[in-house]
C-alpha positions in Angstrom: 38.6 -17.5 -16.6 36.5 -14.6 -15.8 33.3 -15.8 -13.2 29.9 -14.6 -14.5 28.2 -13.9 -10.7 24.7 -15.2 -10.2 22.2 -13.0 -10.6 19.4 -12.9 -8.0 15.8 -13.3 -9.2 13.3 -11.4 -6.9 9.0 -12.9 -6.6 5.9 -11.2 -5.9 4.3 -11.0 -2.6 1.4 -12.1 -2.9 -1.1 -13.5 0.1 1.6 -13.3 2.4 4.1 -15.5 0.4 7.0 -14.7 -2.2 5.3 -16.1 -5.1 7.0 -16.5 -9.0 5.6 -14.7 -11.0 1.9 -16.8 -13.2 3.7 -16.2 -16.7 7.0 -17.0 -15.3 9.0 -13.6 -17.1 10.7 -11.2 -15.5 12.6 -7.9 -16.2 16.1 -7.2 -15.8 17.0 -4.2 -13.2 20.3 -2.0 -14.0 22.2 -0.1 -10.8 22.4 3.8 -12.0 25.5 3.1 -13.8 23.8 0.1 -16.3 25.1 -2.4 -14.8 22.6 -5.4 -14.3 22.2 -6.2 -11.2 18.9 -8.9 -10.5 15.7 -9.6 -12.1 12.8 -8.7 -11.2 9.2 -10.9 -11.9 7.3 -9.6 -14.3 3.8 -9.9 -12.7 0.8 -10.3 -15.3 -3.2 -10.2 -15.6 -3.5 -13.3 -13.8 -1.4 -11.9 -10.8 -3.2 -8.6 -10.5 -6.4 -11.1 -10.0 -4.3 -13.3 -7.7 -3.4 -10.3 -5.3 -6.9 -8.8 -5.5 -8.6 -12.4 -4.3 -5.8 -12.4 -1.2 -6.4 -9.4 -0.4 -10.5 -9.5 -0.3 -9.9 -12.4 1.9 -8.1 -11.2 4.0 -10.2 -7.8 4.5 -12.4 -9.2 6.7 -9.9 -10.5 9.4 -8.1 -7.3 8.7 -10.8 -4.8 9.1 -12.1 -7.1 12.9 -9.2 -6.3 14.5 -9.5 -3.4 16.9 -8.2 -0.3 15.8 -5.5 -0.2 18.4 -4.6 -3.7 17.3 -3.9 -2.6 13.9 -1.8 0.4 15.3 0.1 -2.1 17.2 0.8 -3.6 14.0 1.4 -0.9 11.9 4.2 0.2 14.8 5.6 -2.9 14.5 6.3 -1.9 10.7 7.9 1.1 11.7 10.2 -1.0 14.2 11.4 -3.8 11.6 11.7 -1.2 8.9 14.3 1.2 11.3 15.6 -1.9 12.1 16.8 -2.3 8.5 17.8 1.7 7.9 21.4 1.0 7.2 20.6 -1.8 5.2 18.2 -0.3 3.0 20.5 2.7 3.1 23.4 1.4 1.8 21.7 -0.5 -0.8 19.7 2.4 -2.4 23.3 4.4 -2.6 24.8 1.0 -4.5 21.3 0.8 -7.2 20.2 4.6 -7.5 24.2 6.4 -6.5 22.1 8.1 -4.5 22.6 8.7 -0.3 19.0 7.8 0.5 19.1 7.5 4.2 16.6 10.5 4.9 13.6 8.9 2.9 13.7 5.7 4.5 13.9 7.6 8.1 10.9 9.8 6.4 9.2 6.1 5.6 9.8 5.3 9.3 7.8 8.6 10.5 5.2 8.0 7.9 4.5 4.7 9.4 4.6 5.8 13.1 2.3 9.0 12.3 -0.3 6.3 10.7 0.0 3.6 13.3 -1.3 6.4 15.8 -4.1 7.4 13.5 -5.7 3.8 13.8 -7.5 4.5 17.0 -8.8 8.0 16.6 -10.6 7.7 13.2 -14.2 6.9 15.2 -13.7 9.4 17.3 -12.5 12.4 14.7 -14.8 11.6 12.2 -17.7 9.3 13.8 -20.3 11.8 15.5 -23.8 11.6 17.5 -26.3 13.2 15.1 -28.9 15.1 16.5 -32.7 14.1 15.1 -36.2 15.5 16.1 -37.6 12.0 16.7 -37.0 9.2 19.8 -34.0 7.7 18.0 -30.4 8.0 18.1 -28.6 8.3 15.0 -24.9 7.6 14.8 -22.4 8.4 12.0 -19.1 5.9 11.8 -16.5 5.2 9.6 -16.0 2.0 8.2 -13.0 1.0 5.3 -13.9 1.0 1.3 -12.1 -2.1 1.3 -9.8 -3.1 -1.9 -7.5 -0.3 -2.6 -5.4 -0.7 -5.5 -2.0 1.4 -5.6 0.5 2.7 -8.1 3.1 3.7 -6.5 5.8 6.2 -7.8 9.0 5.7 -9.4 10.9 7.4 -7.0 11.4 7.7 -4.3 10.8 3.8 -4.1 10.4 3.3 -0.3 9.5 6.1 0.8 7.0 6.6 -2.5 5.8 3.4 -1.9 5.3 3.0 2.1 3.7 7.1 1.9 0.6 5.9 -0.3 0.0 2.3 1.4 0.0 3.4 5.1 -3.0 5.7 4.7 -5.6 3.2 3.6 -3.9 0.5 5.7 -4.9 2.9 8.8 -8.6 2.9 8.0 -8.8 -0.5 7.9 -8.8 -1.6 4.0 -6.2 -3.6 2.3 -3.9 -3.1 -0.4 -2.5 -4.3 -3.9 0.1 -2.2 -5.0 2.6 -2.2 -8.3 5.6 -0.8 -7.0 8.2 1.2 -8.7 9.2 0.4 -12.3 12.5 1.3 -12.6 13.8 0.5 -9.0 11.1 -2.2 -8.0 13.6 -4.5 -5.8 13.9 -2.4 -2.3 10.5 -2.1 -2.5 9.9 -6.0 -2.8 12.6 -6.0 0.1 9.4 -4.6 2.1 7.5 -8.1 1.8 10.0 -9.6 4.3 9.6 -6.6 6.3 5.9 -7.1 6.4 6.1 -10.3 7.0 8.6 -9.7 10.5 6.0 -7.2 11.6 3.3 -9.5 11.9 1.3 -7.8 8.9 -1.6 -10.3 8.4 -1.1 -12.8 5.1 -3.0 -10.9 2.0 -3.3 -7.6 4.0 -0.2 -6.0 1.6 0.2 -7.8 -1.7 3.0 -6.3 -3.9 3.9 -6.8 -7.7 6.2 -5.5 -10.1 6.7 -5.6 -13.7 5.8 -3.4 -16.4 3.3 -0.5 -15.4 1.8 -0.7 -19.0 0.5 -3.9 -18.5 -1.3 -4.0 -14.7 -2.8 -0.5 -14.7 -5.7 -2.0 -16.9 -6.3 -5.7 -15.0 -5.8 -3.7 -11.5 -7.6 -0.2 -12.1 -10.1 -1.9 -14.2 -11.1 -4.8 -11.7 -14.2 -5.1 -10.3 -13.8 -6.0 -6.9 -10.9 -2.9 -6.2 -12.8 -0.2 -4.9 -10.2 2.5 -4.7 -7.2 3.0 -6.3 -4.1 5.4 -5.3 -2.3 7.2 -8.9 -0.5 9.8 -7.6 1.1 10.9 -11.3 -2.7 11.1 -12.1 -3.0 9.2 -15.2 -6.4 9.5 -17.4 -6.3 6.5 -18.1 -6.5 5.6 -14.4 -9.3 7.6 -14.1 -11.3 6.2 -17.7 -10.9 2.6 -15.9 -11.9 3.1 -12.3 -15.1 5.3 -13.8 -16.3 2.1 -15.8 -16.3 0.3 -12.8 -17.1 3.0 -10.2 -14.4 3.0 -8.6 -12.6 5.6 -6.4 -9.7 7.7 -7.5 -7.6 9.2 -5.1 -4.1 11.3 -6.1 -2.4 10.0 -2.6 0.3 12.1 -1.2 1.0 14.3 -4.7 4.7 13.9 -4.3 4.5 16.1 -1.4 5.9 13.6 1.7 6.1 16.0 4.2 2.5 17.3 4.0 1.7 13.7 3.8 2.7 12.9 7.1 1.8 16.4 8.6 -1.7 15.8 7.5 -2.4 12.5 8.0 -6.5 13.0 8.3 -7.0 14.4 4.8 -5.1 11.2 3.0 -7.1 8.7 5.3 -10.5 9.7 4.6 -10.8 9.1 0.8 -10.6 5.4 1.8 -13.7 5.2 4.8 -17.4 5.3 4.0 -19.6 7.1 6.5 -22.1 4.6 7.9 -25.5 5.8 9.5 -27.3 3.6 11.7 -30.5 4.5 13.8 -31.1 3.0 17.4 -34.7 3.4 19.2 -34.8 4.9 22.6 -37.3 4.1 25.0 -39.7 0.8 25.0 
């Protein structure tokens, strides 16, 4: 008798917990060759709101930390996820046929070049503003907060880790629907969170069917910016009813993502001014 094996079903991550999916569904995943290989959940409108409540509860704690503290962090990403190169290696040659070792190495880099950001954002883009009046008046960045991100197809590390690091650096938190077609690596990286200390609700990821969380997520009220780096209209329509902030992330272009580092953080910090009296 021929042994059907048992295919593995993946979950969300979701306010730091692998979470089944609200509706229950999921979608089966095929290996390049067709062959199926695990399902993944198929994350709905009640999940998008799920992920977006995690992570606006966790922004505060998130964004208290000192900046070094979140670098810390962030390194510690880099660590676990070198730790698991060969791993993640070997099993993006088995599902895509593919040797993919380079763009999880280039996911590394990417989240070492953005843990060292964390500390130098006040001093790169905060400034002392001079005034004709007994005041001083200072300019610092604070994070938008809620940032929504679609993350490419491929590559589905690397795609994914390039476009959550940057707002991650400034301070916000993220929601992101990783990669359609090859969504389970990239839910691999919710264990790797989870090893590297990343605060519960910080990173919340879902999967499923693109079609159906671009509107709950880009539309939501309480996102305020989202990452679309294929630049869909539709995207754009969405986030305008709701004012939200549309940013194109890395482009596809990985290297110039992690060569300039400055120009991807600051769509997601506001400039706050505040005025301080000087003398009695």
């Amino acid at each position: 008798m021929t042994r059907l094996p048992v295919v593995k079903t993946y979950k969300l991550y979701v306010g730091g917990a692998f979470a089944r999916s609200e509706s229950g569904r999921h979608v089966p995943v095929a290996d390049h060759a067709g062959n199926r290989v695990a399902n993944a959940p198929r994350a709905t409108r009640k999940d998008v709101r799920d992920a977006v409540r995690a992570a606006r509860g966790a922004l505060p704690g998130w964004q208290g930390r000192t900046a070094y503290n979140r670098g810390q962090i962030l390194y510690r990403f880099a660590e676990a996820l070198e730790s698991r190169i060969d791993e993640l290696a070997a099993e993006t040659t088995r599902l895509r046929g593919i040797d993919a070792r380079a763009e999880i190495e280039a996911a590394v880099d990417h989240a070492v070049h953005y843990a060292g950001w964390t500390d130098k954002l006040h001093a790169v883009l905060g400034a002392v503003n001079p005034v004709a009046a007994p005041h001083f008046n200072f300019t610092m960045p604070e994070p938008s907060g809620v940032v929504g991100v679609l993350a490419p197809d491929e590559p589905d590390v690397l795609g994914l880790v390039a476009e959550i690091l940057p707002p991650l650096a400034a301070g916000n938190v993220v929601v992101a629907v990783v990669s359609e077609r090859w969504p389970l690596l990239a839910l691999h990286l919710g264990e790797v969170l989870g090893v590297a200390d990343v605060p519960a609700g910080v990173v919340n990821l879902l999967s499923g069917l693109r079609g159906e969380l671009v509107k709950p997520l880009a539309g939501h009220r309480d996102v305020d910016a989202i990452v679309d780096p294929a630049g869909d209209p539709e995207v754009t329509r969405l986030a305008a009813d709701s004012v939200t902030r549309v940013s194109r992330g890395s482009g596809g272009d990985y290297d110039v993502a992690r060569l300039d580092g400055l120009s991807r953080i600051e769509p997601f910090v506001e400039l706050k001014t505040a005025w301080h009296p000087v003398g009695t």
